[in-house]
C-alpha positions, 0 to 999 in steps of 0.5 A, spaced: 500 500 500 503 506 498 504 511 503 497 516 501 493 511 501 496 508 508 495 514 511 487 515 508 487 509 511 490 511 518 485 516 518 480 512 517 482 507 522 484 512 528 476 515 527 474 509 528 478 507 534 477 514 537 468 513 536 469 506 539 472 507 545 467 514 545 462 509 545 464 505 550 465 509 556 458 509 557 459 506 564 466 511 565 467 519 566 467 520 558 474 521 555 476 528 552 477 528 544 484 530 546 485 522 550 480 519 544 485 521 539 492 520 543 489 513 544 487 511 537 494 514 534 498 509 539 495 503 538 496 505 530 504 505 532 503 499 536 500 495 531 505 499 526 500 501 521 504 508 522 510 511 523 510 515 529 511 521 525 505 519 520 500 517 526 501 525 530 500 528 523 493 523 521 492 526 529 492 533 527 488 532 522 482 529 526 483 533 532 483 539 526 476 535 522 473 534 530 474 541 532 472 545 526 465 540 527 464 541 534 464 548 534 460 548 527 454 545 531 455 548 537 456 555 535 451 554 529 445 550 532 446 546 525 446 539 523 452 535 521 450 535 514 451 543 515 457 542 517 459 537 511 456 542 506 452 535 503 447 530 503 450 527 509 446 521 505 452 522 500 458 521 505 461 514 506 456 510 511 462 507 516 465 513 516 459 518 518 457 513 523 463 515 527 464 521 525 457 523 528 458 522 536 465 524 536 463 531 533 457 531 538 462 530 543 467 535 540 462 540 541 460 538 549 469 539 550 471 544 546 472 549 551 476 545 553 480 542 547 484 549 545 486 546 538 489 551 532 484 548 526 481 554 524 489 558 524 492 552 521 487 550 516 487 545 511 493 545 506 495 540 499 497 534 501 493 534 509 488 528 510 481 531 511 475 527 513 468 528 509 466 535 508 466 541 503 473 546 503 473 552 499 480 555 497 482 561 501 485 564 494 479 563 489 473 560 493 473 554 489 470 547 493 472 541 493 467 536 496 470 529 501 466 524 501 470 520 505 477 521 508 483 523 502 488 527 500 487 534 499 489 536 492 492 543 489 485 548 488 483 545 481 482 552 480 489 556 480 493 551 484 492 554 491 493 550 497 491 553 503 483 551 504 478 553 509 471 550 511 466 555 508 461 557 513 455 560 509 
């Protein structure tokens, strides 16, 4: 498996490992998002799906996807479906199944969870999960149905993207 498809792949993983542990922590103080991702990229070193520095990169990811979906809920008052800017129907299934109950606990936390994702951003070559990012340069959108790559702006090329938020 060659390494982008490995880390798309990693990413899928983490955010599955990350909802099942969210999942079941009924009976438990519920762990921090923060904890939940720590945990999933450890087991992913553990298991040498990824390296160390690909599973903390694939973890910036999530903590940046997470926190940008929790505030959207939370500051918004809107549906997931909102946040990802299509028919979540249109979404992988598997992957909107977890992503759902982490964004809605990410919202609960995030005054606590002091995470950079708005001045980050997202850029060429970052994994993203589903969801619509618009180019910061000319405003062209790429729509994720799924985790992937983010690509050059097909448009002018740009690499520096944001969640539109009308």
């Amino acid at each position: 498996m060659n390494d982008d498809n490995r880390h798309i792949e990693g990413y899928r993983r983490m955010l599955e490992r990350a909802a099942a542990a969210l999942k079941g922590a009924v009976d438990r103080p519920i762990p921090t998002i923060r904890h939940l991702i720590e945990s999933a990229r450890q087991t992913a070193v553990e298991l040498k799906e990824l390296t160390h520095d690909e599973a903390e990169r694939i973890a910036d990811y999530l903590r940046r996807d997470l926190h940008d979906a929790g505030e959207h809920l939370r500051a918004e008052e809107h549906e997931l479906a909102d946040w990802l800017r299509f028919d979540a129907a249109l979404v992988e299934e598997r992957v909107l199944e977890f992503l759902a109950p982490l964004a809605d606990h990410t919202r609960l936390e995030l005054e606590r969870l002091a995470l950079e994702a708005e001045r980050r951003g997202w850029h060429t070559g970052d994994v993203t999960g589903p969801g619509t990012l618009a180019c910061d340069a000319c405003g062209e959108t790429l729509h994720f149905r799924k985790p992937g790559h983010i690509p050059p702006c097909p448009k002018c090329r740009a690499s520096v993207f944001h969640r539109p938020r009308d």
